[in-house]
C-alpha atoms as one frame of an Amber mdcrd trajectory, in Angstrom:
protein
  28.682 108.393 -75.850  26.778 105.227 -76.807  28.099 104.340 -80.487  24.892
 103.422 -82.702  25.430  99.785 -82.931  26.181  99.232 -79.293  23.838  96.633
 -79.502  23.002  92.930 -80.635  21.163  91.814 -83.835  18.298  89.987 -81.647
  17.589  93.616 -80.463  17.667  95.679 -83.068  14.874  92.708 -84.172  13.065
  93.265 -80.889  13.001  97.118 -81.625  11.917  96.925 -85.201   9.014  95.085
 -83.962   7.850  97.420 -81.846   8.040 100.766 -84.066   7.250  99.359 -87.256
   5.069  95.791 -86.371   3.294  96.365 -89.024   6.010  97.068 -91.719   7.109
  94.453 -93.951  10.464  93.246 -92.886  10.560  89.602 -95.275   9.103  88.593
 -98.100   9.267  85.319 -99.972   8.099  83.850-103.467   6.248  80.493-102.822
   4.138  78.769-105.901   3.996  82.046-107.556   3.118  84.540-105.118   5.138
  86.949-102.585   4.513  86.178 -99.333   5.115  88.857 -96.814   6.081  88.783
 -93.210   5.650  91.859 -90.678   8.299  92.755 -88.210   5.935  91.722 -85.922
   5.723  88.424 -87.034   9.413  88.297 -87.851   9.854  88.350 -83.828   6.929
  85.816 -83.225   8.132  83.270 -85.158  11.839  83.959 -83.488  10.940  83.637
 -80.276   9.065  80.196 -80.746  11.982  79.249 -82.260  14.377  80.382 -79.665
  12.036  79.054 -76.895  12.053  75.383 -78.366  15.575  75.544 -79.192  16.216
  76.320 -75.129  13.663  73.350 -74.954  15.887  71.090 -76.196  18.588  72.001
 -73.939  20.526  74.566 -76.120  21.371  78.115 -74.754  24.980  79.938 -74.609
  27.972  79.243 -76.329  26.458  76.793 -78.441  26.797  76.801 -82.210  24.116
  75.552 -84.440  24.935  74.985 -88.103  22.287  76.018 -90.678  22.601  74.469
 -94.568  20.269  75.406 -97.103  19.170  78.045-100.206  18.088  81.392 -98.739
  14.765  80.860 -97.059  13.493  83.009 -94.399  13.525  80.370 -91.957  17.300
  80.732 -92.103  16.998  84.123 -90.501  14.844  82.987 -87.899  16.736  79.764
 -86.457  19.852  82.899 -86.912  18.624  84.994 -84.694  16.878  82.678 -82.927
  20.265  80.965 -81.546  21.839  84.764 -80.951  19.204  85.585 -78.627  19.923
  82.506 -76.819  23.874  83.982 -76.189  24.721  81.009 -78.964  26.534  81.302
 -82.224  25.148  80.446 -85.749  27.422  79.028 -88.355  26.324  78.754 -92.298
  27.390  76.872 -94.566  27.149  76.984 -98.295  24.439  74.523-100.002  26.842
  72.611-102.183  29.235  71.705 -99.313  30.007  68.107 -99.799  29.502  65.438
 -96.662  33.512  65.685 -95.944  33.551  69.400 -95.669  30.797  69.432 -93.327
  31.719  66.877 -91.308  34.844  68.454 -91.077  32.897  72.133 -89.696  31.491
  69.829 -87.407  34.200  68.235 -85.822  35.941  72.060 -85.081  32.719  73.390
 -83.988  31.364  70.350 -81.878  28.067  71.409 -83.070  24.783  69.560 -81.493
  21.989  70.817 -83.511  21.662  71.690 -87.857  18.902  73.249 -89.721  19.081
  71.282 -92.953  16.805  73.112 -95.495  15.119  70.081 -97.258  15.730  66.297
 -98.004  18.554  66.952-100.451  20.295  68.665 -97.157  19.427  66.321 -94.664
  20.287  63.135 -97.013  23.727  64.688 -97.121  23.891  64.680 -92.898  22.535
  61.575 -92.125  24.925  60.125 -95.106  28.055  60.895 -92.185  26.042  61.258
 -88.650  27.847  57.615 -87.719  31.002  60.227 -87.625  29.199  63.138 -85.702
  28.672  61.523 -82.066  27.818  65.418 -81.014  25.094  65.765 -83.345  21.821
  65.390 -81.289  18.942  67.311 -83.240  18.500  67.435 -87.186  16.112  70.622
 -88.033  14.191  70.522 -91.342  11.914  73.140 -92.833  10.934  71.581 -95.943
   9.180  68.464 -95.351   8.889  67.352 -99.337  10.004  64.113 -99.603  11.004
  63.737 -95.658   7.573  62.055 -94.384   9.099  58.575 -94.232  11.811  59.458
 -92.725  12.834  57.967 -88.695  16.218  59.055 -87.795  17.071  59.815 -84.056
  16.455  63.775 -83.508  14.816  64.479 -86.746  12.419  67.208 -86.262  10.707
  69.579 -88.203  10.962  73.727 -88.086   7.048  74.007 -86.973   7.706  70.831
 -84.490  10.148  72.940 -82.512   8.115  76.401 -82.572   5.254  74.435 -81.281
   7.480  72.864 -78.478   8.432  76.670 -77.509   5.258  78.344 -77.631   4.014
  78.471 -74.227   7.431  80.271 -73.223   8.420  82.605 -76.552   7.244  85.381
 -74.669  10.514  85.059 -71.767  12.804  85.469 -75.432  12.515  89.614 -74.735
  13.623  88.786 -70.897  16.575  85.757 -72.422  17.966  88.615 -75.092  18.891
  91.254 -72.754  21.659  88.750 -71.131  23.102  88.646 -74.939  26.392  91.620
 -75.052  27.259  93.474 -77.963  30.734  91.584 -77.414  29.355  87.910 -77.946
  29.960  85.978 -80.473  26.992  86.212 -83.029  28.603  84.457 -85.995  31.019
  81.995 -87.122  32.011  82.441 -91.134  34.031  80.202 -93.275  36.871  81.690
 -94.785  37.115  81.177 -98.810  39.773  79.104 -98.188  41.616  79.854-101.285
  45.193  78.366 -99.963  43.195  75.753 -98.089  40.803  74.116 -95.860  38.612
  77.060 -95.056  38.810  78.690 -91.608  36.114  79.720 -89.077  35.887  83.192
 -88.330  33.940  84.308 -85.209  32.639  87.836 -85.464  30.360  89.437 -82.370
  27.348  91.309 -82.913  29.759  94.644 -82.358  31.857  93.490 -84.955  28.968
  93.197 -87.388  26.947  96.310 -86.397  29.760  98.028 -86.902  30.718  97.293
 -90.436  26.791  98.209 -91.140  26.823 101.758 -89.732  29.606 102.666 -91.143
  29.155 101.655 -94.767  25.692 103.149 -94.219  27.691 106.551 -93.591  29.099
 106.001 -96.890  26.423 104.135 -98.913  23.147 105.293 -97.282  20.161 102.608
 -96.700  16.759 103.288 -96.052  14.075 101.896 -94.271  11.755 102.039 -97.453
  14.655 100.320 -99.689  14.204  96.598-100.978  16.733  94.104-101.099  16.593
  91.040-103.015  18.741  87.872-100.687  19.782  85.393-103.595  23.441  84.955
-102.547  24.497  81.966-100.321  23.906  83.178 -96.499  27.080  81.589 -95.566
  29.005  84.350 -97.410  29.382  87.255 -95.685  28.582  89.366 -98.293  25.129
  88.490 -97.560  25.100  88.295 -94.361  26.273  91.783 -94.220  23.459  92.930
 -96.081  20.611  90.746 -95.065  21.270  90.397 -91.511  23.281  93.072 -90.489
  22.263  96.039 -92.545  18.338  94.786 -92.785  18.060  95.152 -88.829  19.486
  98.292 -88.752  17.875 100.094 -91.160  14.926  98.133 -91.509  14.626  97.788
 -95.254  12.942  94.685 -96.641  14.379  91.495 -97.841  12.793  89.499-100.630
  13.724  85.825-100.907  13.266  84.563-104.702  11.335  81.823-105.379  14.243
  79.358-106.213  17.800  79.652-107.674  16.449  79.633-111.674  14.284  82.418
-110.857  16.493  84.766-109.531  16.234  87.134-112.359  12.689  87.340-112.972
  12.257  87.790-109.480  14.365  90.340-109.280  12.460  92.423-112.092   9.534
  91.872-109.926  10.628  93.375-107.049  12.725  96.060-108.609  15.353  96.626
-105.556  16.891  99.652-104.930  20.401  97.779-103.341  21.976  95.374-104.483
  25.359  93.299-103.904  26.519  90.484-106.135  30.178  88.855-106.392  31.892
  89.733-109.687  30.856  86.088-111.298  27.556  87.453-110.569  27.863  90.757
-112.546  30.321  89.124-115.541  27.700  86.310-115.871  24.486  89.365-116.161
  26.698  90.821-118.858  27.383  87.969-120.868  23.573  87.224-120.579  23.436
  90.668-122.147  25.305  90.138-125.057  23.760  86.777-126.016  20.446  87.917
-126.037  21.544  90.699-127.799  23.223  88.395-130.256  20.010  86.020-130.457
  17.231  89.678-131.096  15.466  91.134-133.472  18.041  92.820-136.484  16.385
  96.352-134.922  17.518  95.603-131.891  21.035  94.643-132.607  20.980  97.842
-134.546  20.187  99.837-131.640  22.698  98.154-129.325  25.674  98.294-131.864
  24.715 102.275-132.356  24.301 103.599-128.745  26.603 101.024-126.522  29.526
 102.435-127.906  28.728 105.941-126.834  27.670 104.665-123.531  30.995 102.849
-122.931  32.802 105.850-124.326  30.704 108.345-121.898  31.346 105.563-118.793
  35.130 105.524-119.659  35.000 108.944-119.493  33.500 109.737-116.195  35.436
 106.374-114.415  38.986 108.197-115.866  37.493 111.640-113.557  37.521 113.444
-116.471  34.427 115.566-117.974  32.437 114.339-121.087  31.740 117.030-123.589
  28.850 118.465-123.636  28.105 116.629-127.339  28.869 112.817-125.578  26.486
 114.298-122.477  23.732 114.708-125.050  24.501 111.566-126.660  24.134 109.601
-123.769  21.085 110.881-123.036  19.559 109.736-126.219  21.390 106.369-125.799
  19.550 106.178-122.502  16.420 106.834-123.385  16.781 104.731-126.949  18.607
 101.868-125.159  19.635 101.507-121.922  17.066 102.924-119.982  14.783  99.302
-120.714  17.786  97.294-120.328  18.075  98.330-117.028  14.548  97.416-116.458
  15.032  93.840-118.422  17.855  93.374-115.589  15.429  94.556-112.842  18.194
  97.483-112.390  15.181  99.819-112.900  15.139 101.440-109.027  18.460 100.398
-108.013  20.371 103.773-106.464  23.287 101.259-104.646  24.971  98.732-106.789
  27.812  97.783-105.769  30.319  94.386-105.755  32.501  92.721-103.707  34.923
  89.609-102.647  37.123  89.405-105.482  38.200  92.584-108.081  35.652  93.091
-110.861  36.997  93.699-114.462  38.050  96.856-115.884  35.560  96.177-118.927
  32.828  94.422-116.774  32.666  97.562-114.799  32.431  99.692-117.305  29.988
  97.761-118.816  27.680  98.709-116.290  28.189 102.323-116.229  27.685 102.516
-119.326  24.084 101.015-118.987  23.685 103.861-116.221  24.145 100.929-113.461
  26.244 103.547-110.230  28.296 100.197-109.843  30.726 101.123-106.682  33.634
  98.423-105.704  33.230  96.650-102.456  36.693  95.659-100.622  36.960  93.750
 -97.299  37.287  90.117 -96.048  35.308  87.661 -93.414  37.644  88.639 -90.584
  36.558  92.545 -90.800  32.841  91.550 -91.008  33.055  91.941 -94.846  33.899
  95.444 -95.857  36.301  98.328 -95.309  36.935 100.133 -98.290  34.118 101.287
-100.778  33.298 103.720-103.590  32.119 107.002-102.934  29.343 108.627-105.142
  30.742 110.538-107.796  34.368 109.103-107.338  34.332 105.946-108.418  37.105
 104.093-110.479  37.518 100.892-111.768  41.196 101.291-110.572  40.216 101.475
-107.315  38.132  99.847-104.307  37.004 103.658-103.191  38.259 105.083 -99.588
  38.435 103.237 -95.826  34.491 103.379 -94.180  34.320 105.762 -91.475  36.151
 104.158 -88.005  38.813 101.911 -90.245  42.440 103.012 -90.821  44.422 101.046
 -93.550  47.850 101.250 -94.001  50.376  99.299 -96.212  52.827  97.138 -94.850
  56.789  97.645 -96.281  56.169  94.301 -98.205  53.155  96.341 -99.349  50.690
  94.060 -98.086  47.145  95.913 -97.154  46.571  95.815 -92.963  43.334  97.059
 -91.521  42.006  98.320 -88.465  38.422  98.927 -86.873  35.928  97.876 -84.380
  34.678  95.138 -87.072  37.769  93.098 -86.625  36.827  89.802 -86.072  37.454
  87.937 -82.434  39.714  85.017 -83.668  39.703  81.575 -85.342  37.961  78.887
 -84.073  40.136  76.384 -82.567  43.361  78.002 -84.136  45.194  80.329 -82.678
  48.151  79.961 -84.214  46.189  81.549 -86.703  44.667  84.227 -85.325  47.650
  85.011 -84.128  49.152  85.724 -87.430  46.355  87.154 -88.896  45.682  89.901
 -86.438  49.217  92.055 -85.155  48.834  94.330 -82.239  45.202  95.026 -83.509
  45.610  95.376 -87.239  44.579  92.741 -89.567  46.438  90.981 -92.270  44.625
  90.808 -95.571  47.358  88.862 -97.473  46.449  91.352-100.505  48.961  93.590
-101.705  47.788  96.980-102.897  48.920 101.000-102.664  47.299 104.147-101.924
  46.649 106.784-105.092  47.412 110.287-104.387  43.418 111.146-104.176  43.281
 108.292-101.110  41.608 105.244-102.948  43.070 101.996-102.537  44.321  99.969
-105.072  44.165  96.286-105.208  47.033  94.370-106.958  46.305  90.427-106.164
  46.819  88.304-104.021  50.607  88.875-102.055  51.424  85.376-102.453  50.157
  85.164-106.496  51.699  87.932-108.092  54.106  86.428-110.114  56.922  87.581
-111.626  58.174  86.286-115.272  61.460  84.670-116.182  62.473  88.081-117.630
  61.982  90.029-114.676  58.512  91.472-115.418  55.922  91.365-112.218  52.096
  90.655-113.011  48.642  89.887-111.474  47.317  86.622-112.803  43.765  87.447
-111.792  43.904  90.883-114.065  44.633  88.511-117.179  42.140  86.242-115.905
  39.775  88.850-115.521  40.124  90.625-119.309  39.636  87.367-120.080  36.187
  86.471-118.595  34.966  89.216-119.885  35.109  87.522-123.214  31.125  85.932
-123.370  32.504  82.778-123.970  34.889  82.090-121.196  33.759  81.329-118.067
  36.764  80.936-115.612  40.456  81.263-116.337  43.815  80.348-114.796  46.586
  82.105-116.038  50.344  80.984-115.502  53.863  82.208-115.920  55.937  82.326
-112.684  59.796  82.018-113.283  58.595  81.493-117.101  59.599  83.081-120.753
  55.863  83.746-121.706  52.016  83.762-119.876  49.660  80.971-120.925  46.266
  80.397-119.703  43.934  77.075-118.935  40.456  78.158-120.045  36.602  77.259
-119.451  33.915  78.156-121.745  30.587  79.385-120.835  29.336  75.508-121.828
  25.799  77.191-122.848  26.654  80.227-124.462  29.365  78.666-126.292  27.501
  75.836-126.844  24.399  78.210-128.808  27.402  79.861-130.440  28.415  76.486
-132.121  24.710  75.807-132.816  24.393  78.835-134.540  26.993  77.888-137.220
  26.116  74.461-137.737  28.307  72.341-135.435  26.851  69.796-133.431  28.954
  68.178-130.349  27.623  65.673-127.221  29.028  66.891-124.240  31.164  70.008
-122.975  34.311  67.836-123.348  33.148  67.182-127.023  32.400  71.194-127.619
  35.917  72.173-125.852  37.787  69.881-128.151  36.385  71.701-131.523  38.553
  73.198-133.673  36.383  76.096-134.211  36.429  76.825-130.329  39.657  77.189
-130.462  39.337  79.144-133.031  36.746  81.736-131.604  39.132  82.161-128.160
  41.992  82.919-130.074  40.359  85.839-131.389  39.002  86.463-128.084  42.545
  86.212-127.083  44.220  88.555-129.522  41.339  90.891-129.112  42.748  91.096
-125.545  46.567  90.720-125.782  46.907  94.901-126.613  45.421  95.906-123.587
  47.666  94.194-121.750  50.994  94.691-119.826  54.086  94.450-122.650  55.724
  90.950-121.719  52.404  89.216-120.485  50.158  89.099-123.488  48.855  85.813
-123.646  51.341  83.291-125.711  49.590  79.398-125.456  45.984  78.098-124.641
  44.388  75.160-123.446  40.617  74.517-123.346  40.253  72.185-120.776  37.675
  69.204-120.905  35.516  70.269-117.864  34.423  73.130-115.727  36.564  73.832
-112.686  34.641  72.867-109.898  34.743  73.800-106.163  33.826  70.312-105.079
  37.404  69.063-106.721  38.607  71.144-104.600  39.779  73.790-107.888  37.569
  76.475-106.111  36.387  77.855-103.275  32.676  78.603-102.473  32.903  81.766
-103.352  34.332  80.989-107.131  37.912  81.741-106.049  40.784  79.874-107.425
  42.955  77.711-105.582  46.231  77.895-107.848  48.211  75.076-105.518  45.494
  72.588-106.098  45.471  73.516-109.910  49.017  73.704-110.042  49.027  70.041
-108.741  45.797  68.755-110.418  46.580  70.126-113.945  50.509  69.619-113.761
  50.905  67.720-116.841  48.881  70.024-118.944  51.080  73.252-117.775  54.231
  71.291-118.397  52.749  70.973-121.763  52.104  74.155-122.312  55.531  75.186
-121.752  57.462  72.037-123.682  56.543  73.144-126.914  54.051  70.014-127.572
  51.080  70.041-129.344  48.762  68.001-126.924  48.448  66.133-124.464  46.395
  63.325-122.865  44.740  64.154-119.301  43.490  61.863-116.670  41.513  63.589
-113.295  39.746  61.950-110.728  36.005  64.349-110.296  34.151  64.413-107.261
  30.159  64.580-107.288  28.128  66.465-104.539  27.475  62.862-102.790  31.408
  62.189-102.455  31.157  59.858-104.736  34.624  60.034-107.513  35.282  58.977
-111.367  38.217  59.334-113.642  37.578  61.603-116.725  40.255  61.441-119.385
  40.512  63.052-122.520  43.580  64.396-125.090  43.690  67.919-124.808  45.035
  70.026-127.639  47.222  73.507-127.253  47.314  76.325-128.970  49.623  79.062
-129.986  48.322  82.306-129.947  51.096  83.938-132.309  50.774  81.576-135.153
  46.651  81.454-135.375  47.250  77.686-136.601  45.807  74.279-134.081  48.892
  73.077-132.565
């Protein structure tokens, strides 16, 4: 029997064309107004692409790179190159020149699609060290008209070069297997240079069926794409999923807009990162914070009930049927138009993936009458194989396998996967692959257990739970997590290995901390300037010991440090997806932890920073330390 996604992505667009042609498959926000595209004009515009693109010489096995914000010209050139029997391969916006030129080199790439001149800048800036590249692609001509480089064309320049032979793209697809590669992925890279992940069109039709079995999509559902394309979080959903279900995807007008957008279209799925769901409810609490005195009233008197009815549901136990009828009221007095201020107003699948979400963030949610569900998976297993079922879902847990995936844990307890959405290999690494994938199951690296009702639990990272000098085992990015949730912090990196006590490097949320300061009177220049204030250290502390009694006994939270800048993914302190690297920070930031372990009261820091253009400068700065136990500045 044929399975349901024994197929290829350029098909599933050919066949939504011809039931639906009609049917609104994209739509996109340009100088105020949604513009819509038709299945049928989804494949038009495809096909001239795809007939150019063979114009130019390109055709199977070749991989064409594609930088830029979401647009839906991204999907196009996609599919465009997959119909072709080539591979696409995103990358994220903010990649610097070295990082690209580094995809480049593994990929041998002849051909990008560079959104605009911001994007194209950055390629020309290292073509001298791309002797492959042949054709630069743009789609946004603002600012570009000048420009004379060798292969610089536009997005309409190469539809109109395949015009007279788009129609032959229906005959070129059918040569295109279910077991080519559709898709190479970065890996997060959290332990180093990222990877490249091929995945076929099997691989990713697969992982769409089956978390449709267990988190139904429609054909009438809206989806809003505002998360990098080179993630495969998105790609899942706004590739993958969108074809075959055929539900709509709305690109927002640009990256500030997101939100208002959102509320516009009201979606009824959507899929965010956690950074993308703590940052939504610290937005929450500012505003809150900055309202009318009714309004605060209201949200001081019915959140409470709505965290205490979300607690109790996540725990699986039953509310009483006095907190039932409280909730209801807090609904309808409360939470019913905040869902509707967060454009949550027709969502029925929320859900989150690519790193764990916070207890209290998740709750959160719930409690606003958000069905927030946990999303677990990686790039090599086409983004998902574990998710929360309706009605049993824990923040605990990452739900139960998708239908067709066995997981099993490992005797180090490491978390191995198997199912037809198991990616093909690395690119140019097979030492690698090999490693990664063992007589068909794949290695996640993540170390986790089964509970008795079947859900998976995630514990961290294998290699970064740590273990304290006094014998007592802990997950870093659990601290670090309670600790985001505070409104003010806005990444943390929490340390302790082989030590007598846990102590944490902290970023603030530079705006909302920086309104908090306003508020009381205290003016500062710069984030370094705001981090350094007294009465910011002040303010985490309490965060701090508001925190400490949830925690494990014997990794509360002993010393602080508010460091000078943001941690930034193009030092290298991140990946793209927000995740930390704890070797680079251990290396970058070694002075500072040796301070916060020696007992002294500050110290001075000097860090080279890298800008978007590659460009470097030293920042330095004394940074001062505090102890948590004492409540006095160190």
């Amino acid at each position: 029997m044929t399975a349901p996604y024994d197929t290829t992505l350029p098909s599933l667009l050919l066949e939504n064309s011809r039931n639906r042609p009609g049917r609104t498959a994209l739509r996109e926000k340009t100088l105020g107004i949604w513009k819509p595209v038709t299945y049928a004009e989804y494949w038009a515009i495809t096909s001239e692409f795809a007939a150019g693109l063979r114009a130019l010489g390109l055709g199977r096995g070749d991989i064409i790179v594609i930088i830029g914000d979401n647009r839906p010209e991204w999907l196009w050139a996609q599919l465009a190159i997959q119909g072709l029997g080539g591979v696409s391969l995103g990358l994220y916006q903010d990649s610097p020149g070295e990082e690209i030129g580094y995809v480049f080199e593994l990929s041998k790439a002849r051909l990008v699609v560079a959104e605009d001149q911001e994007q194209v800048d950055k390629i020309l800036s290292i073509r001298d060290d791309l002797p492959l590249l042949e054709y630069i692609i743009y789609h946004d001509s603002k600012g570009l008209i000048g420009y004379d480089a060798p292969g610089l064309k536009s997005f309409d320049d190469i539809r109109k070069l395949g015009q007279d032979h788009a129609h032959e793209f229906e005959q070129w697809i059918k040569d295109v297997t279910p077991d080519d590669t559709a898709l190479i992925a970065t890996t997060s890279g959290s332990t180093g240079r990222p990877k490249l992940a091929m995945l076929s069109h099997r691989n990713l039709l697969s992982m769409a069926w089956n978390l449709g079995l267990s988190d139904p999509k429609h054909a009438s559902d809206e989806f809003v794409s505002f998360l990098p394309l080179a993630w495969m979080g998105e790609q899942m959903m706004a590739v993958s999923s969108a074809l075959l279900f055929g539900f709509c995807v709305n690109f927002p007008e640009e990256p500030d807009t997101v939100q208002e957008n959102i509320r516009e279209i009201g979606p009824h799925l959507i899929f965010s990162p956690p950074r993308v769901w703590e940052n939504m409810a610290a937005k929450v609490r500012v505003r809150i914070m900055e309202t009318t005195r009714f309004k605060r009233f209201l949200f001081n008197i019915f959140m409470p009930i709505g965290l205490r009815y979300a607690g109790t549901v996540l725990r699986g136990e039953t509310p009483s049927a006095g907190l039932r009828m409280a909730n209801r009221l807090a609904d309808w007095g409360l939470f019913r138009a905040l869902r509707d201020r967060l454009g949550f107003s027709r969502v029925r699948s929320a859900s989150t993936g690519g790193a764990p979400l916070g207890p209290d963030t998740f709750t959160f949610f719930h409690a606003l009458g958000v069905n927030l569900k946990q999303i677990y998976g990686q790039t090599e297993i086409a983004g998902i194989s574990c998710i929360h079922r309706d009605g049993a879902v824990s923040f605990e847990s990452v739900g139960e396998p998708i239908a067709e995936t066995e997981i099993r844990i490992a005797e180090d307890g490491e978390i191995l996967s198997r199912s037809a959405a198991v990616f093909k290999g690395y690119l140019g690494n097979d030492a690698a692959t090999a490693e990664t994938v063992t007589d068909g199951w794949l290695h996640s690296g993540d170390a986790g257990f089964f509970k008795d009702n079947g859900q998976l639990v995630i514990i961290d990272r294998l290699s970064d739970v740590m273990t304290t000098a006094r014998g007592v085992r802990f997950s870093p990015q659990f601290i670090e997590n309670k600790l985001k949730f505070s409104t003010y912090v806005q990444e943390a990196v929490v340390l302790g290995h082989q030590r007598d006590f846990i102590t944490a490097i902290i970023c603030l949320d530079g705006d909302i901390a920086g309104r908090w300061a306003e508020s009381r009177g205290l003016t500062y220049t710069t984030y370094q300037d705001l981090a350094a204030k007294p009465e910011l250290y002040d303010l985490i502390e309490s965060e701090i010991r508001t925190i400490n009694p949830s925690l494990q006994p014997g990794t509360e939270v002993t010393r602080f440090a508010l460091l000078f800048k943001e941690l930034d993914a193009d030092d290298g302190e991140l990946t793209r997806t927000r995740k930390i690297r704890r070797k680079v920070i251990g290396e970058r930031y070694a002075e500072l932890i040796h301070a916060l372990y020696d007992g002294t009261d500050n110290t001075d820091l000097c860090i080279a920073i890298t800008y978007q253009d590659g460009s470097h400068r030293e920042m330095t700065g004394a940074i001062c330390i505090r102890d948590v136990t004492d409540g006095g500045m160190s």
